[in-house]
Structure formats: C-alpha cells, structure tokens
C-alpha positions in Angstrom: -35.9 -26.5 -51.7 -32.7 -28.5 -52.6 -31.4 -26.8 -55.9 -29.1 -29.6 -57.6 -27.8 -29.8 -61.2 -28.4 -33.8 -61.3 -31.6 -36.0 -61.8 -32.0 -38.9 -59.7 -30.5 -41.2 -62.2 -27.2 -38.7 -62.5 -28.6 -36.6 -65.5 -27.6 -33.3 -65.6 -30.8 -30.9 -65.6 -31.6 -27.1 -65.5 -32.7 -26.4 -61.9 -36.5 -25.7 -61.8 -36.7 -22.2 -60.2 -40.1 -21.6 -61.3 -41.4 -22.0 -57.9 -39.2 -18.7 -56.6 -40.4 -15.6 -56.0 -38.2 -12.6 -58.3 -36.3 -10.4 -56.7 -33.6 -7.7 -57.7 -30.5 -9.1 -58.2 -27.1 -7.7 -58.8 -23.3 -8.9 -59.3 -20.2 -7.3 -60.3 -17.7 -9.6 -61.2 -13.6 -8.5 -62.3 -11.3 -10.0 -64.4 -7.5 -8.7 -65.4 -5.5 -8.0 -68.2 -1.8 -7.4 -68.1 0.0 -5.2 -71.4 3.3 -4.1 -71.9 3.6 -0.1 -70.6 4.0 0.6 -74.7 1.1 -1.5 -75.6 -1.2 0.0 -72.4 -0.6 3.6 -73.6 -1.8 2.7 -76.9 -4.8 1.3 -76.0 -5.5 4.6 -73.5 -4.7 6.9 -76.4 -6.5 5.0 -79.3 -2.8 3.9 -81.0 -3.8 0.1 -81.5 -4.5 -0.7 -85.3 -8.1 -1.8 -84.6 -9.8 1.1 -82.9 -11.2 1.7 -80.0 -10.0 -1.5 -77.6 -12.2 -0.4 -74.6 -15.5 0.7 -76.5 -15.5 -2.5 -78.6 -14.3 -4.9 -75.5 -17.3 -2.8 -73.0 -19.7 -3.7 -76.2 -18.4 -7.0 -75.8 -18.9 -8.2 -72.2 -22.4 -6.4 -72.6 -23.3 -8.7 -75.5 -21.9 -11.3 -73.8 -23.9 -11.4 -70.7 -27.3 -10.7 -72.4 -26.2 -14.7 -74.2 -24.5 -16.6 -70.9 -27.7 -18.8 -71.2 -26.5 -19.3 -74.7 -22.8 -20.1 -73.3 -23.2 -22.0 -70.1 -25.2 -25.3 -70.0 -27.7 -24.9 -68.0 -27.9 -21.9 -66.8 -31.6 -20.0 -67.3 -32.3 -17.2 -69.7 -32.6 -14.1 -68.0 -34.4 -10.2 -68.6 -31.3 -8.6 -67.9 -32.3 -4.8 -66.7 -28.6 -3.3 -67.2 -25.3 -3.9 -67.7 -22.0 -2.0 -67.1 -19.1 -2.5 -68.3 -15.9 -0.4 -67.0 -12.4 -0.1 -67.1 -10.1 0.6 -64.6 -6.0 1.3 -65.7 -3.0 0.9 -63.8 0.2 2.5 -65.6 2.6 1.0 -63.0 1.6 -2.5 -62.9 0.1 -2.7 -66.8 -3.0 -3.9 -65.4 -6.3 -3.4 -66.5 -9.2 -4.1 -64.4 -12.7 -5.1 -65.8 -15.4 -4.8 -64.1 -18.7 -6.3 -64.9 -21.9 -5.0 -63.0 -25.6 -6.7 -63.9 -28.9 -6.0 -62.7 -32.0 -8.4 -62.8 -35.1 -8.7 -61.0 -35.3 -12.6 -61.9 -36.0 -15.9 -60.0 -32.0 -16.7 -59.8 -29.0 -15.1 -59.3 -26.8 -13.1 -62.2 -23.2 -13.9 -61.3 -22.5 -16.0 -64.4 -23.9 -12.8 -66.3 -20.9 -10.8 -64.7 -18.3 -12.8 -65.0 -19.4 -13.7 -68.1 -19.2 -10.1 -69.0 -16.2 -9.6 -67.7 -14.6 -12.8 -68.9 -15.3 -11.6 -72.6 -14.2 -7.7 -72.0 -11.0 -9.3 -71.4 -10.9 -12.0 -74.1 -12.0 -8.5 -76.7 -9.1 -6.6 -75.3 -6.6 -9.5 -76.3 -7.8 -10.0 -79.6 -7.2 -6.6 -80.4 -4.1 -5.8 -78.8 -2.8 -9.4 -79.9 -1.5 -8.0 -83.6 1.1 -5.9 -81.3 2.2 -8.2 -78.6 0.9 -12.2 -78.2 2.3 -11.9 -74.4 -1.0 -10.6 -72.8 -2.3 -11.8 -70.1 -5.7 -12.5 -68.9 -6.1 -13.8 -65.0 -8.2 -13.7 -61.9 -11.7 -14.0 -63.2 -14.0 -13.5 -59.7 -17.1 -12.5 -58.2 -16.7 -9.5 -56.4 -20.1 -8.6 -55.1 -23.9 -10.1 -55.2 -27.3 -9.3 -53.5 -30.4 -10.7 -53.8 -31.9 -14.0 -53.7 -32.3 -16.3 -49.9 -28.6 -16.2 -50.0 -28.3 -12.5 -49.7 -25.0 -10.6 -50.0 -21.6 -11.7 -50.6 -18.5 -9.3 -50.9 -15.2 -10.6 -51.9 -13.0 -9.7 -48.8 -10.1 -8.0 -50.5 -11.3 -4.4 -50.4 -13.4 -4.5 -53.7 -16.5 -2.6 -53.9 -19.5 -3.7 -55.4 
C-alpha cells in the first residue's frame, strides 16, 4: 500500500487508511524550554504572576493533542486512549524538558499527537513566564519513541527513553 499525501494530478489529500488493521500505538515526543535561573525557580515554587505554569501548560499539550487533526492538514482524527504530559527540570542548565506520551489503538500512527503535545506545553510555558522575561526559549521539538503500526519501533538514539 503506497501511502502518499498527493492525488495523481498533485492535489494534496488525506491518506486513506481505512483499509488498515488498528493496532496500539504509542509516541512520546520532547520539546525544550530555556528560563533564566530566577525565572525557573519561580515557576518550580509557584512565584509567576499567572499561577500554576506546569499544571496549565500539562492541561495544555493534553488539549492540544486530543485537536492535532484540528491543527495539522490532513492528518486523521483519532480516539486518543491517554495522554501524559510531564516535566522534567534542570537548575543548572535552566532547561525544562517536556515530554509528551500518547496512546491509541487506531489505524495510523500518533506522533503528530505528541509532538503536538509537547509543542503546545512549551508554547503555555512561554506565555506565562513571558510577563517576567520575553528571552525564553523554546527549541528541539522531536520524536523520541514510537511503536506500533508495519513500521514498528523507532527510538531516538541519544539515550532517551520512551
């Protein structure tokens, strides 16, 4: 089956995957965002004028990800089964980690879900940190893990669990 996001005239098209069999699907997908030391101990001790950064940016990427087929042309609506969002801090560097993990037992794949997820943690994080300090930033958007589906597992070779 030749999966292709063009018609035969050069239209763009949703890939027909009604023909594949469903099978549990998972991706966790990372993306970074780099505070001030001041501005990252606010955020971990609830300091920043507009709450709770981390529970409203996890709230966030999970929102997100349940709407990527709302986002991203052509990609299919899917019944996510669970998403996770979590956080993980780095005083020395400043960095803050999201990770993204999504679970599906769908016809195609859920990696736009998690990086969609993770994509939107970070961009939640900025907004609400932005009031103290407009230098954030927010890099390295990847897919770190994925199983399921005929192209079975991929893990990012840099150490990364999925």
């Amino acid at each position: 089956m030749d999966f292709n996001h063009f018609d035969e005239n050069g239209h763009a098209i949703m890939v027909d995957v009604s023909a594949k069999h469903p099978t549990m699907r998972t991706a966790v997908a990372a993306a970074e965002v780099r505070l001030s030391p001041e501005l990252l101990t606010a955020v971990k001790t609830g300091g920043v004028a507009k709450g709770d950064v981390l529970g409203v940016a996890r709230l966030a990427g999970i929102m997100a990800a349940k709407r990527t087929s709302d986002l991203i042309p052509l990609s299919h609506p899917l019944a996510i089964h669970n998403v996770t969002v979590d956080f993980e801090i780095n005083d020395v560097t400043g960095l803050i980690t999201v990770r993204c993990t999504v679970r599906a037992f769908e016809r195609t794949g859920v990696e736009m879900e998690a990086m969609t997820g993770a994509s939107l943690s970070a961009l939640t994080i900025y907004d609400m940190c932005k009031g103290s300090d407009k230098s954030i930033t927010i890099g390295e958007i990847k897919l770190l893990f994925k199983e399921g589906g005929k192209s079975g597992v991929y893990r990012r070779n840099t150490g990364s669990e999925g």
